[in-house]
C-alpha positions as CSV (number, residue, x, y, z in Angstrom):
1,X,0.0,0.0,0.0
2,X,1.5,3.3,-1.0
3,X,2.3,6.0,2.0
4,X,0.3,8.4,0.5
5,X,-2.8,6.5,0.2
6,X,-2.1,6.2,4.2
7,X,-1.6,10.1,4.8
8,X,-4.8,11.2,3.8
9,X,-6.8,8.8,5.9
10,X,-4.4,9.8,8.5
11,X,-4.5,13.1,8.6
12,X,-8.6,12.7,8.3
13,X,-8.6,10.8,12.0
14,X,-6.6,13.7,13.5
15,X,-9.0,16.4,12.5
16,X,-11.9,14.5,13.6
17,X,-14.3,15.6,16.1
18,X,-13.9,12.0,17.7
19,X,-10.2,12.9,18.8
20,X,-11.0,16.8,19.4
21,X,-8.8,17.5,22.7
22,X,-7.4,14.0,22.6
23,X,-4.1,15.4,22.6
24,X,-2.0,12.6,24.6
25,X,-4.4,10.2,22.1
26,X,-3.1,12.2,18.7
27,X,0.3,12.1,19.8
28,X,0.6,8.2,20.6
29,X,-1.2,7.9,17.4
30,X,0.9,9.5,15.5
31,X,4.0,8.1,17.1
32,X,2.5,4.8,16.1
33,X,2.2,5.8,12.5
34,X,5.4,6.7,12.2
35,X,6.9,3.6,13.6
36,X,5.1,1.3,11.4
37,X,5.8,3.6,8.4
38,X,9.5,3.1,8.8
39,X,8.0,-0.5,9.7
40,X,9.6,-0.8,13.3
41,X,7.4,-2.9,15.3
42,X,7.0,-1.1,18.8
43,X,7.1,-2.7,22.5
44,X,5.7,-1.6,25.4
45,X,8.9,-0.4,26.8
46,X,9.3,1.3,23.5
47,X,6.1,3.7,23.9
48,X,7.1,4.3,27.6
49,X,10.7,5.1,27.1
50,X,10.0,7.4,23.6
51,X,6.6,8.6,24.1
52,X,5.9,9.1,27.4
53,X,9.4,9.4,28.2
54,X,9.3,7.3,31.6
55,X,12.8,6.1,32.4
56,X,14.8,3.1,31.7
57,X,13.4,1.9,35.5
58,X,10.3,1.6,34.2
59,X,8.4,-1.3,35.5
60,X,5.7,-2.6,33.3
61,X,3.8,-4.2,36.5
62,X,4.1,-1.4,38.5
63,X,2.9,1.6,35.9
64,X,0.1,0.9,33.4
65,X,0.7,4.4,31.5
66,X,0.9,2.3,28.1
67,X,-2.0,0.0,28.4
68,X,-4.3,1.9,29.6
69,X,-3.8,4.8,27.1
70,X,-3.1,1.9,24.0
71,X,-6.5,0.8,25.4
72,X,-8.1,4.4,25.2
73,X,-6.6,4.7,22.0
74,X,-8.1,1.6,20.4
75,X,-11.5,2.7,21.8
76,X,-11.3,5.9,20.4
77,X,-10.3,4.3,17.2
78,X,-13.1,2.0,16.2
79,X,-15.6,4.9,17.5
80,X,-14.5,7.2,14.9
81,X,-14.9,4.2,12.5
82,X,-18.4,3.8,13.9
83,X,-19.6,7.3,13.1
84,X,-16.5,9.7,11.3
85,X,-15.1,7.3,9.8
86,X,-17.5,4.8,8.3
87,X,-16.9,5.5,5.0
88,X,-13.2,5.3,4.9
89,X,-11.3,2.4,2.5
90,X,-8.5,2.5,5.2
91,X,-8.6,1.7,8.3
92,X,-5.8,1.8,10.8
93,X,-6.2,-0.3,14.2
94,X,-4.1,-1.4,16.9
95,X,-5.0,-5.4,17.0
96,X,-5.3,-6.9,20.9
97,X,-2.5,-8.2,22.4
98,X,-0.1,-5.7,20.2
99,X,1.1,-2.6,20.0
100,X,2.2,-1.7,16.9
101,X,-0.7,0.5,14.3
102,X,-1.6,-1.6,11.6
103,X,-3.0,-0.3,8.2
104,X,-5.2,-2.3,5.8
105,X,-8.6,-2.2,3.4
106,X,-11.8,-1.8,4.9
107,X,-12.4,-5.5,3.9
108,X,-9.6,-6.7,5.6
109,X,-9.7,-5.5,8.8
110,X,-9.1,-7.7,11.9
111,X,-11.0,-5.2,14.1
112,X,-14.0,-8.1,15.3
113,X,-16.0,-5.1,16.2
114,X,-16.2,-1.4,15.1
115,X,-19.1,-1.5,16.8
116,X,-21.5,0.9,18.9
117,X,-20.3,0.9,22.7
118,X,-23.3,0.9,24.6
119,X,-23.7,2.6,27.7
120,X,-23.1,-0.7,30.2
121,X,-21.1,-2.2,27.4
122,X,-20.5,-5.5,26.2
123,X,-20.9,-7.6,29.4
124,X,-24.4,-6.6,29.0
125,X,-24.9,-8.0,25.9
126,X,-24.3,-11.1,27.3
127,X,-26.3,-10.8,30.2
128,X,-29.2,-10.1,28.5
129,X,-28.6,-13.1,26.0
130,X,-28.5,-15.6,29.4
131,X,-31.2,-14.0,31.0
132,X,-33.5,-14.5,27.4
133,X,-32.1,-18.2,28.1
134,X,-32.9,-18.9,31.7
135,X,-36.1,-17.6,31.2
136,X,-37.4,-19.6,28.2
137,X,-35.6,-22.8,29.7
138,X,-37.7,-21.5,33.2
139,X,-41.2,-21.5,31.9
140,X,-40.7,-24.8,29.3
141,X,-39.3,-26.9,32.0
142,X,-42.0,-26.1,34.0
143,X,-40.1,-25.4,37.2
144,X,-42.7,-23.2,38.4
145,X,-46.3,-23.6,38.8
146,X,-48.5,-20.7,38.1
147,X,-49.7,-21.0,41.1
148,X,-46.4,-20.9,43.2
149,X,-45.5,-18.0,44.9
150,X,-42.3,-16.7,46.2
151,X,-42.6,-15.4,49.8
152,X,-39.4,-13.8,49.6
153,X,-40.4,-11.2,46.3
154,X,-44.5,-11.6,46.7
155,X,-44.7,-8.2,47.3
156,X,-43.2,-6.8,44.7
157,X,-45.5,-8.9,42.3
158,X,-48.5,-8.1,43.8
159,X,-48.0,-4.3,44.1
160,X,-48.5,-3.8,40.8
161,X,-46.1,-1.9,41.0
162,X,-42.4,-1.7,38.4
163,X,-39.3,-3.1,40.3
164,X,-36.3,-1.1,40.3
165,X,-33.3,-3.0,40.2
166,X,-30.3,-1.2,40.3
167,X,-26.7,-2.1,40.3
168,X,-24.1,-0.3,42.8
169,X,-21.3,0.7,39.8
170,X,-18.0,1.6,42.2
171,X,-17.4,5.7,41.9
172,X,-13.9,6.4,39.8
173,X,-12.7,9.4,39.1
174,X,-10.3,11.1,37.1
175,X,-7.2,12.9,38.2
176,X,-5.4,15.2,35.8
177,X,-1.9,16.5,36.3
178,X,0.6,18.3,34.5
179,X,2.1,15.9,32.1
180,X,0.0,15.7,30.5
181,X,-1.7,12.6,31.6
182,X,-5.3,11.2,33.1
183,X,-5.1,8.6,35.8
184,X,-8.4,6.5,36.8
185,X,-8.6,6.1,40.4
186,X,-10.6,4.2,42.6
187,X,-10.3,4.5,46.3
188,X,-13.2,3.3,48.2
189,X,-13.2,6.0,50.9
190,X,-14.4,7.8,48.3
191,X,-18.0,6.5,47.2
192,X,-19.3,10.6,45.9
193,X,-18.5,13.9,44.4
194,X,-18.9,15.2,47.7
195,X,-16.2,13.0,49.0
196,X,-14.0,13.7,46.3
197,X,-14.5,17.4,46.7
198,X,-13.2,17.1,50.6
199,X,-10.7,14.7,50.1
200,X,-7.1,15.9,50.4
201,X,-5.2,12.9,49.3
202,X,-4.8,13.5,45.4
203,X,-2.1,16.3,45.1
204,X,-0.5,14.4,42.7
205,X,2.2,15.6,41.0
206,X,0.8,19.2,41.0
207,X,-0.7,21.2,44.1
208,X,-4.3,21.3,42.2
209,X,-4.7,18.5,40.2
210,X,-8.2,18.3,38.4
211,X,-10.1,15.9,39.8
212,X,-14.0,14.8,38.1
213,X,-16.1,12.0,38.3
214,X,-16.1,9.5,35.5
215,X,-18.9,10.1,33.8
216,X,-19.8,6.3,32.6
217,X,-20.7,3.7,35.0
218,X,-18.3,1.0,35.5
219,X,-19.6,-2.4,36.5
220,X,-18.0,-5.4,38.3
221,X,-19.2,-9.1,36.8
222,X,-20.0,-10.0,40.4
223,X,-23.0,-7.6,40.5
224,X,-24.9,-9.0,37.2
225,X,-24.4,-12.0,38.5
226,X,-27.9,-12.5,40.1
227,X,-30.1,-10.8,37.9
228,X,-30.6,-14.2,35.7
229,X,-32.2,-15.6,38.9
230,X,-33.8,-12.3,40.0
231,X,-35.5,-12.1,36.9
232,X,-36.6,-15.6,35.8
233,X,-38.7,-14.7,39.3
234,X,-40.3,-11.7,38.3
235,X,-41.0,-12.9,34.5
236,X,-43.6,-15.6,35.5
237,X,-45.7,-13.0,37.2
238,X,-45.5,-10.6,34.8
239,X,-43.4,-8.2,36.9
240,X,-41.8,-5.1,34.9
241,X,-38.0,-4.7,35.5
242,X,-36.0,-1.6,35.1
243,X,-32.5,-2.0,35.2
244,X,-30.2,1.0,36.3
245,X,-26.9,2.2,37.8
246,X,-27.0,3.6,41.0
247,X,-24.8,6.4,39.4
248,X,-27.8,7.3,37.8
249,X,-30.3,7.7,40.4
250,X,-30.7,9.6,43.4
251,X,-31.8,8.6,47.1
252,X,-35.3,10.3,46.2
253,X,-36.2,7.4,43.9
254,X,-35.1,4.5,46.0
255,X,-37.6,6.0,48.2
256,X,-40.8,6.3,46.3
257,X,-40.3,3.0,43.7
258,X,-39.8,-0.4,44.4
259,X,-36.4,-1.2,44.6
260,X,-33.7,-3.8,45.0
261,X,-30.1,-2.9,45.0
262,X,-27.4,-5.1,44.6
263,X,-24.3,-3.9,45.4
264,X,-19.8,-4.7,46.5
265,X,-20.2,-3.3,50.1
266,X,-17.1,-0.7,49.3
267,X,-19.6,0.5,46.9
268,X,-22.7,1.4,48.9
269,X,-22.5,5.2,49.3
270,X,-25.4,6.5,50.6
271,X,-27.3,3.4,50.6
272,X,-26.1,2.0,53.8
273,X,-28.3,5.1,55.2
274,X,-31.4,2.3,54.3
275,X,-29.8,0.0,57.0
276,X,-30.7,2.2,60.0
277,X,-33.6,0.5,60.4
278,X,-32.3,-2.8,60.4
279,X,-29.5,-4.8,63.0
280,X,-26.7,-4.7,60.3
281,X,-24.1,-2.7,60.3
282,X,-21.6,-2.5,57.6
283,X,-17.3,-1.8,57.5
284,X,-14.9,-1.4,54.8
285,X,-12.0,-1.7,56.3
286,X,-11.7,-3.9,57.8
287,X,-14.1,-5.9,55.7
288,X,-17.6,-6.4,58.2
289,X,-20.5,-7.3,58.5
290,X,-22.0,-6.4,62.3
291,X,-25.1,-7.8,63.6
292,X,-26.3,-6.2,66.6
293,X,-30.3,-6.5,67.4
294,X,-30.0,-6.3,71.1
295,X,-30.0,-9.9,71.6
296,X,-27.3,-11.1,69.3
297,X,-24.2,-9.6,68.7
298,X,-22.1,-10.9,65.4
299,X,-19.6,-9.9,63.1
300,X,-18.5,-11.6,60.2
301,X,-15.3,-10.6,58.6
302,X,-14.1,-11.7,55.1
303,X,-10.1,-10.9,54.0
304,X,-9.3,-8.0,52.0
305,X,-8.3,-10.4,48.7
306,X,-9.2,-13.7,48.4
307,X,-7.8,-16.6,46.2
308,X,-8.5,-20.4,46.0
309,X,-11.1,-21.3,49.0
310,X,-12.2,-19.1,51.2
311,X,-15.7,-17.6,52.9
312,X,-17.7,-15.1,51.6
313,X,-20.7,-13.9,53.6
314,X,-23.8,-11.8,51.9
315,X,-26.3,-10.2,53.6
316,X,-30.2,-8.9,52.6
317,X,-32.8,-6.8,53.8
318,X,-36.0,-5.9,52.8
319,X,-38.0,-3.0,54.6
320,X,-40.8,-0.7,54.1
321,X,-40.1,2.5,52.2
322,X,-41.8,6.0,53.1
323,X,-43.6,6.1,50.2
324,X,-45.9,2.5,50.3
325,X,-43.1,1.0,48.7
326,X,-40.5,-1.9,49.2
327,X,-36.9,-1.5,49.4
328,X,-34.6,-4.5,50.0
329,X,-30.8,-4.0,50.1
330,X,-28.0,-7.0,48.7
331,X,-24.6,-7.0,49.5
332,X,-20.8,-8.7,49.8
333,X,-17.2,-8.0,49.8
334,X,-16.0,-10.9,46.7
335,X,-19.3,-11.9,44.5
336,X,-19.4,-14.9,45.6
337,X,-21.8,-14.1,48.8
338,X,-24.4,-12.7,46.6
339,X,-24.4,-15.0,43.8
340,X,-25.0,-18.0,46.7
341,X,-27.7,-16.0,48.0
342,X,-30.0,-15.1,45.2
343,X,-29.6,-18.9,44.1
344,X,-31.2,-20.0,47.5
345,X,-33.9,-17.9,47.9
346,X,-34.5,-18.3,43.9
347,X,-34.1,-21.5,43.4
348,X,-37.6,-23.9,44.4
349,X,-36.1,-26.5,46.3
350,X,-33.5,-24.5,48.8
351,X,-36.8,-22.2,48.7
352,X,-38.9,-24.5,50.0
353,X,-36.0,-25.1,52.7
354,X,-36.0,-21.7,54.1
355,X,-39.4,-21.0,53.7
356,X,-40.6,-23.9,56.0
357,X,-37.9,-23.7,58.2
358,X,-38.8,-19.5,59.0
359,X,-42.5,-20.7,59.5
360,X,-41.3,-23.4,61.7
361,X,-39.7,-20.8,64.4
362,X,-42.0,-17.9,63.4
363,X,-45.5,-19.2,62.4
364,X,-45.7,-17.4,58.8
365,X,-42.9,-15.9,56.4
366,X,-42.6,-12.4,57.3
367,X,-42.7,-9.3,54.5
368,X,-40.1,-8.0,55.8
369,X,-36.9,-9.5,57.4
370,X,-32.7,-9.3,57.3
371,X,-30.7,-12.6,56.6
372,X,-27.0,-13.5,56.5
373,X,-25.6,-16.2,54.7
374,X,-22.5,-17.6,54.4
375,X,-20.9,-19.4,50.6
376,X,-18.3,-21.7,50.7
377,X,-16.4,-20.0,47.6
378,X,-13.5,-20.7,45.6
379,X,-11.8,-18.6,42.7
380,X,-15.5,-16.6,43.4
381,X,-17.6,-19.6,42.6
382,X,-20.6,-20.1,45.1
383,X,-20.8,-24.1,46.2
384,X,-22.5,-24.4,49.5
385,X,-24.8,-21.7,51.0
386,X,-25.6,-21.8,54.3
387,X,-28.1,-19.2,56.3
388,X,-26.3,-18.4,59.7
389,X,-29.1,-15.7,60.6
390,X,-32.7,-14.3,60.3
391,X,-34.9,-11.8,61.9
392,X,-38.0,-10.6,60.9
393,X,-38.9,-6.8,60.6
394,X,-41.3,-4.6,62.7
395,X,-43.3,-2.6,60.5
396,X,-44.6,0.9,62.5
């Protein structure tokens, strides 16, 4: 392919309005281009030491500056193809797992896909293709009789009523110095903008970096875990679901719809403010979970990482909202926790279990309760769950 077939195309990308004030983005391009015009093919260590001119100590391990901007980069690439771009012949990408910019027909290009990047991206996708699954396989196995009904969610069906379900995304920010450079941190002593705003620690390398919120939500797997199982439950009673990102909504809403949250615990923000009314108590560090309802006094505590076996606990509460609504609260340090508790109180026969056994000491299943399980785990995979305490509500 001639270089001056490649120029044009080129210079096309860096005027676009995709890569408007993507100045550290243009440059790395461009470095790129250059390289595999003169057909060097460029390391890691190459881009750090020219480009970004780190030193020759520089510890790939230790300082992602390349990855993550190759990464940003190859995003920013395939959506200017997606819109900009979608007519060009030429297409230059950065294939995964390389570094070097690569240059070739439309026709030919290894990009899998310049596709749109929807706003909970692709893990979505195939969430939504497992759920569509679970649910056909559900009501064709005939699992559940019409007529069964699931003391733990009845409410919810019965109201009438749209259920909420949101998803706690952890809050990142972005901190920009003086290189220049963007660095996307997550500290989980800071769960809000408020936070952010009064924390002192981020004088990076200047004395007032600019710090903003990220303005997408960013989701861990653990969290979609259970909504295969959440959903199957609602489907059969013809339950609407609305799925959203606790990013995106405010305390006001939890507080007039019905609601169920799933959420990492170092996530919560204000949503542990739901738990006042409850015996649980929650810590980040160290990672707890504190029962204390006047008679019992427990605390459950997890280790900060986890690999191999290990024991994860989860905990759930459902309570009254203010506004004749129902509010129930999931949560766990490693995934695990929650994915063993929305299979037991989902699945018919551990159902069946724990219904009869809360009648048994209580005389009828209460609407509203708090429960703590614990989930033999390993490499986060849920094998035994075991409920280790229950206490119904008081409703004023």
């Amino acid at each position: 392919m001639e270089k001056t077939d490649t120029k044009h195309y080129f210079d096309k990308i860096l005027a676009s309005q995709t890569f408007t004030n993507k100045e550290v983005l243009k440059g790395l391009l461009c470095y790129l281009y250059e390289s595999s015009k003169n057909g060097l093919t460029v390391k890691e260590m190459d881009i750090a030491l020219d480009y970004f001119k780190r030193g020759k100590e520089f510890i790939s391990g230790d300082d992602t500056i390349v990855r993550v901007n190759v990464h940003k980069l190859r995003s920013l690439l395939e959506a200017y193809y997606l819109e900009e771009g979608k007519k060009d012949s030429i297409v230059f990408e950065i294939p995964k797992g390389n570094y070097s910019l690569k240059f070739v027909k439309k026709g030919q290009a290894t990009m899998k896909n310049i596709r749109k990047r929807t706003r909970f991206g692709f893990i979505y996708v195939i969430l939504i293709i497992s759920i569509l699954v679970n649910v056909i396989l559900l009501f064709r196995s005939g699992i559940f009789s019409k007529d069964y009904k699931n003391p733990v969610w009845k409410g919810y069906a019965e109201s009438g009523k749209p259920v909420y379900i949101t998803l706690g995304d952890p809050f990142f920010f972005r901190v920009n110095d003086s290189i220049p450079e963007t660095v996307i941190v997550r500290d989980i002593t800071v769960n809000s903008t408020d936070e952010l705003k009064g924390n002192k620690s981020y004088s990076i390398t200047t004395k007032n970096p600019k710090l903003s919120k990220l303005t997408y939500p960013y989701f861990s797997t653990s969290n979609v875990w259970p909504l295969p199982d959440l959903i199957s439950v609602f489907a059969k009673s013809n339950t609407e679901i609305r799925l959203q990102a606790l990013s995106e909504m405010n305390a006001e809403d939890m507080k007039r719809n019905n609601s169920i949250f799933i959420a990492n615990i170092n996530s919560f923000r204000y949503i542990d403010k739901f738990l006042e009314q409850t015996s649980i108590r929650l810590h980040t560090n160290p990672k707890l979970i504190i029962v204390n309802n006047g008679k019992d006094s427990m605390v459950f505590s997890v280790p900060e990482f986890v690999h191999g076996y290990y024991m994860d606990y989860a905990f759930m509460v459902k309570v009254p909202g203010p506004h004749n609504n129902i509010i129930t609260i999931m949560g766990d340090f490693h995934g695990s926790g929650i994915k063993g508790l929305t299979s037991y109180i989902t699945n018919p026969s551990s159902l069946m279990k724990f219904e009869n056994m809360v009648k048994k000491d209580y005389g009828k299943f209460p609407e509203y309760f708090e429960i703590i399980v614990k989930v033999v785990s390993y490499d986060y995979a849920d094998f035994k769950t075991e409920i280790i305490y229950f206490n119904p509500l008081k409703t004023n």
